[in-house]
LUMGULO-488374 format. One record per residue: x, y, z of N, C-alpha, C, O, CB in turn; residue in three letters. Coordinates in steps of 0.1 Angstrom, whole numbers, plus 5000, padded with zeros to 4 digits. Glycine has a CB too. Layout:
BEGIN
   n.x   n.y   n.z  ca.x  ca.y  ca.z   c.x   c.y   c.z   o.x   o.y   o.z  cb.x  cb.y  cb.z  type
     X     Y     Z     X     Y     Z     X     Y     Z     X     Y     Z     X     Y     Z   ala
...
//
This chain:
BEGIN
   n.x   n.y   n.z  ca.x  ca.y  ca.z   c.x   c.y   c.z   o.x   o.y   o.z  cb.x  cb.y  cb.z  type
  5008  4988  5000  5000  5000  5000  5009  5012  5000  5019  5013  5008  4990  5000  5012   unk
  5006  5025  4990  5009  5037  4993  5007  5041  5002  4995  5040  5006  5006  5043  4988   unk
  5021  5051  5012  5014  5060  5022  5008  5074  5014  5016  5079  5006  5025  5064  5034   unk
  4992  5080  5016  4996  5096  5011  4991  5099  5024  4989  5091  5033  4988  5104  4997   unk
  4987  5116  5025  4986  5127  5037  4975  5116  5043  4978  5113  5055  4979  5145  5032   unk
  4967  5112  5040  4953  5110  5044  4962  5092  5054  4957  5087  5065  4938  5109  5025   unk
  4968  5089  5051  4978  5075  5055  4990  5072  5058  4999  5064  5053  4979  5068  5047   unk
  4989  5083  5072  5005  5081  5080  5006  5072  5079  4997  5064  5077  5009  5085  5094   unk
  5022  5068  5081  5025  5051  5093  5040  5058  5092  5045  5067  5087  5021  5027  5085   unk
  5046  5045  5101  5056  5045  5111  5068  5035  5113  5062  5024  5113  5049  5044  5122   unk
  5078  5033  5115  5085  5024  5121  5100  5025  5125  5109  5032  5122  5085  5015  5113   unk
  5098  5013  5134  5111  5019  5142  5120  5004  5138  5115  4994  5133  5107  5022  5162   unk
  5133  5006  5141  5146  4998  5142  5155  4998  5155  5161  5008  5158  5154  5002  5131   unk
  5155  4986  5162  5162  4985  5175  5171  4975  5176  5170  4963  5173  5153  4984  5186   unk
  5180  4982  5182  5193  4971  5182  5194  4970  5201  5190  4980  5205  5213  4979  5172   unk
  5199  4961  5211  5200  4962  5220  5212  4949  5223  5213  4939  5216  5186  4964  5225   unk
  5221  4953  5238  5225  4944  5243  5226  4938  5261  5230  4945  5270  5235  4946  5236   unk
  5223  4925  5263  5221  4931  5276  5234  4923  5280  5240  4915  5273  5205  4927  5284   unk
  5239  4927  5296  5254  4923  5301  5253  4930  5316  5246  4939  5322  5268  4930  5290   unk
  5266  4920  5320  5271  4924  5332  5278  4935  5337  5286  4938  5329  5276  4918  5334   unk
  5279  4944  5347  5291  4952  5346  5292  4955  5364  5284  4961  5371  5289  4968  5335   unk
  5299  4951  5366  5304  4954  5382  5294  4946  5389  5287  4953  5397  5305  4972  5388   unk
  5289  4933  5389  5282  4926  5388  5268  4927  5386  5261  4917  5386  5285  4921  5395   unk
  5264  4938  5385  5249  4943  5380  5244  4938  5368  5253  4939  5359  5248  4956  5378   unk
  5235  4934  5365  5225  4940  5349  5222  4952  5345  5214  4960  5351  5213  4935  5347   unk
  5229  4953  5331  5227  4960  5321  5220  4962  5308  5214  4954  5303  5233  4961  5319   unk
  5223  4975  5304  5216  4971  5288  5220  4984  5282  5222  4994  5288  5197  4968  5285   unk
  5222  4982  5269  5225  4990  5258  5217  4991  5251  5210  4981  5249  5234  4988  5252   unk
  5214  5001  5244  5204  5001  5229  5207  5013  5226  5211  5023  5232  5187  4999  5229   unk
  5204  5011  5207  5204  5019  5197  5196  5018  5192  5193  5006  5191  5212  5020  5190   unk
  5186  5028  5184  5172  5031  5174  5174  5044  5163  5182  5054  5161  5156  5036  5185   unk
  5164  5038  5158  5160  5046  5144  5144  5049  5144  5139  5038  5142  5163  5037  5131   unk
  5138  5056  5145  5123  5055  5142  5121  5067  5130  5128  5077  5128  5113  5059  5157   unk
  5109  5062  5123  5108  5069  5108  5097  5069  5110  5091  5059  5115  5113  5064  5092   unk
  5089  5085  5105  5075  5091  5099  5074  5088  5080  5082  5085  5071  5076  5110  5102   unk
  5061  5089  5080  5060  5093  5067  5043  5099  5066  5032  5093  5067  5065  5078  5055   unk
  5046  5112  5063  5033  5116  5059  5027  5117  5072  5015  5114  5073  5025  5107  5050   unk
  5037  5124  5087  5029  5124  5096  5032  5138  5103  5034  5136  5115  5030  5112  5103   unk
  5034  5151  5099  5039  5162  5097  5023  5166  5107  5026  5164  5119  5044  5167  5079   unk
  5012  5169  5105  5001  5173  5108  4996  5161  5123  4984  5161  5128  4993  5173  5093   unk
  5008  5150  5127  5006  5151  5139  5016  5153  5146  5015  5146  5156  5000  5142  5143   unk
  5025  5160  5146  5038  5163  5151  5047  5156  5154  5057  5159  5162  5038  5170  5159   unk
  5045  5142  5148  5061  5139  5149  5071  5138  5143  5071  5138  5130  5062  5131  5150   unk
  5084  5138  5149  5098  5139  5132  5095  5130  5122  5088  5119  5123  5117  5132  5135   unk
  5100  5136  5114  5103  5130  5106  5111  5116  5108  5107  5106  5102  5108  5137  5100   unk
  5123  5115  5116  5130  5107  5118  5134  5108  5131  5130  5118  5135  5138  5107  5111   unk
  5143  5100  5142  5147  5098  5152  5160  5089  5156  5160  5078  5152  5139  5095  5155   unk
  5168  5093  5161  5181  5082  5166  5181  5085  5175  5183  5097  5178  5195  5081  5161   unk
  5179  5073  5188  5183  5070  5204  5192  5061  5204  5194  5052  5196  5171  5065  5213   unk
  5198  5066  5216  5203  5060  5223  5203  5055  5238  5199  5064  5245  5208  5064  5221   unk
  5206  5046  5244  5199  5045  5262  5211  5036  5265  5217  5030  5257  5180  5036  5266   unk
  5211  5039  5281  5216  5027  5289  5207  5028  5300  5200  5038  5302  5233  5026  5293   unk
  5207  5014  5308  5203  5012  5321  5210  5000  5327  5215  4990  5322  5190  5010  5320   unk
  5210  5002  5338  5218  4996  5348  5212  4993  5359  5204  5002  5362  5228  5002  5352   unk
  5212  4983  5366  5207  4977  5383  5217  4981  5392  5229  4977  5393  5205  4957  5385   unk
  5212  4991  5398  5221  4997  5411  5219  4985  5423  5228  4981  5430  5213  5016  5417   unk
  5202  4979  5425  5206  4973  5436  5195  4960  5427  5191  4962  5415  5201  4981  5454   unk
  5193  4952  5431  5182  4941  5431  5172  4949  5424  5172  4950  5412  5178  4935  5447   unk
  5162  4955  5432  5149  4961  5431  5150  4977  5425  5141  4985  5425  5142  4960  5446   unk
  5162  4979  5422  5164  4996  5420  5173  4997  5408  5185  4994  5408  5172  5004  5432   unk
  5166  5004  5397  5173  5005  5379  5179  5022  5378  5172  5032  5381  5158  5003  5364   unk
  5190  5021  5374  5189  5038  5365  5190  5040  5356  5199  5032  5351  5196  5049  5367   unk
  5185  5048  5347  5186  5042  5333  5190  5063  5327  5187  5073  5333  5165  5030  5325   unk
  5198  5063  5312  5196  5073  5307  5195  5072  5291  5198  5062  5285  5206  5080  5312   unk
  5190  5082  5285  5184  5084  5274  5189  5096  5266  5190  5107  5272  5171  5084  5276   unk
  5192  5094  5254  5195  5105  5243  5183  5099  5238  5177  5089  5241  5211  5105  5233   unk
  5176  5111  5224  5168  5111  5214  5172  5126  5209  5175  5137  5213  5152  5108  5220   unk
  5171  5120  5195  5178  5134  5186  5165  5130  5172  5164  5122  5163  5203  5132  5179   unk
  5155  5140  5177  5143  5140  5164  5147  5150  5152  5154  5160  5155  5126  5147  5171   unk
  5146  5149  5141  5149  5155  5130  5130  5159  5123  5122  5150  5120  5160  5143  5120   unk
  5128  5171  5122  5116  5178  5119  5117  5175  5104  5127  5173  5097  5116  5194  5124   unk
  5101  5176  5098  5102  5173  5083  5103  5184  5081  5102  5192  5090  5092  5166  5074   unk
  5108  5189  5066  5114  5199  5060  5101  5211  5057  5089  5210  5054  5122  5191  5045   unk
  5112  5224  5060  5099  5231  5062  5088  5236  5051  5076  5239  5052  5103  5242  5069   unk
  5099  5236  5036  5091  5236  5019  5100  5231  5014  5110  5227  5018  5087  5249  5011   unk
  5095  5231  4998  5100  5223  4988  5111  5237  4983  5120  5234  4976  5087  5215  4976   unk
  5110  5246  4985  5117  5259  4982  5130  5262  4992  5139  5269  4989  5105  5271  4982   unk
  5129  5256  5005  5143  5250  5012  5142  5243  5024  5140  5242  5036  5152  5262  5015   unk
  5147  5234  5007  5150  5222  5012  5157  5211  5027  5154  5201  5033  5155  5221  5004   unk
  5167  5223  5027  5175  5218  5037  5174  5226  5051  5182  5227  5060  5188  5218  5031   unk
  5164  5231  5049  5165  5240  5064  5147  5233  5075  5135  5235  5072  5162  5264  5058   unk
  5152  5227  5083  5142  5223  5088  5138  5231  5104  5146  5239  5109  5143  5209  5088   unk
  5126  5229  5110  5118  5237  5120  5118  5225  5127  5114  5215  5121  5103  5245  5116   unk
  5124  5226  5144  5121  5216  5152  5129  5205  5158  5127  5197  5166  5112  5212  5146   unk
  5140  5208  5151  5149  5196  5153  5153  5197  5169  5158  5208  5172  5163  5197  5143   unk
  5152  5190  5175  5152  5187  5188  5163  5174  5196  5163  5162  5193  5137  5185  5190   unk
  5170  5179  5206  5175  5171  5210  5167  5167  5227  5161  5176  5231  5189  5176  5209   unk
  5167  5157  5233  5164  5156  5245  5176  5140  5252  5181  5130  5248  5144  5153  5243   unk
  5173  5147  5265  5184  5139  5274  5175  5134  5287  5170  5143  5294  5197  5149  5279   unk
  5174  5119  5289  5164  5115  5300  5171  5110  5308  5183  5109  5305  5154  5106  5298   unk
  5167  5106  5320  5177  5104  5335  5163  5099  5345  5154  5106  5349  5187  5124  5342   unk
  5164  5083  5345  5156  5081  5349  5162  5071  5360  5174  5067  5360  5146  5077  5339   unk
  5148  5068  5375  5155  5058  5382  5139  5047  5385  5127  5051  5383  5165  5065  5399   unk
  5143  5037  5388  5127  5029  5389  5130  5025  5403  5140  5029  5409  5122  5013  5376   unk
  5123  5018  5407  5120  5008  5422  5111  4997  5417  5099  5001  5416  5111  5017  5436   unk
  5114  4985  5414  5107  4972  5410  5102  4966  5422  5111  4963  5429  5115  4962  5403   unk
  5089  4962  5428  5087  4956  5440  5081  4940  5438  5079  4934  5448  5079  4965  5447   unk
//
């Protein structure tokens, strides 16, 4: 099927690894996520993350996050200048019970 305006969609690509480190569990990951034809609900165009997380104790995770969104292009008259491009940085901790 064609996507047009009327027929966003979406998809993402994830790579991940999980491991030890100072006897804890870990994890690594890398992504990709792609728009098409979804400009009028605000998401990028495109996306590349990055994350780690780690087990500080048994029941306690901290995890951090890059995401670097790339805005669709703002006209066909220039091209290369886009509105929105955004970086964000997360810093998270959980408690599993």
């Amino acid at each position: 099927a064609t996507a047009t305006a009327d027929n966003p969609w979406a998809g993402t690509l994830l790579a991940g690894y999980h491991f030890n480190f100072m006897g804890q569990k870990s994890r690594f990951g890398v992504g990709f996520e792609f728009t098409q034809h979804a400009e009028n609900l605000l998401l990028p165009s495109h996306r590349y993350l990055v994350n780690y997380s780690t087990d500080i104790t048994k029941n306690v995770n901290a995890m951090f996050a890059y995401y670097y969104d790339c805005a669709y292009k703002l006209n066909t008259y220039m091209p290369t200048r886009r509105i929105g491009d955004n970086s964000t940085f997360m810093l998270g901790l959980s408690v599993h019970f």
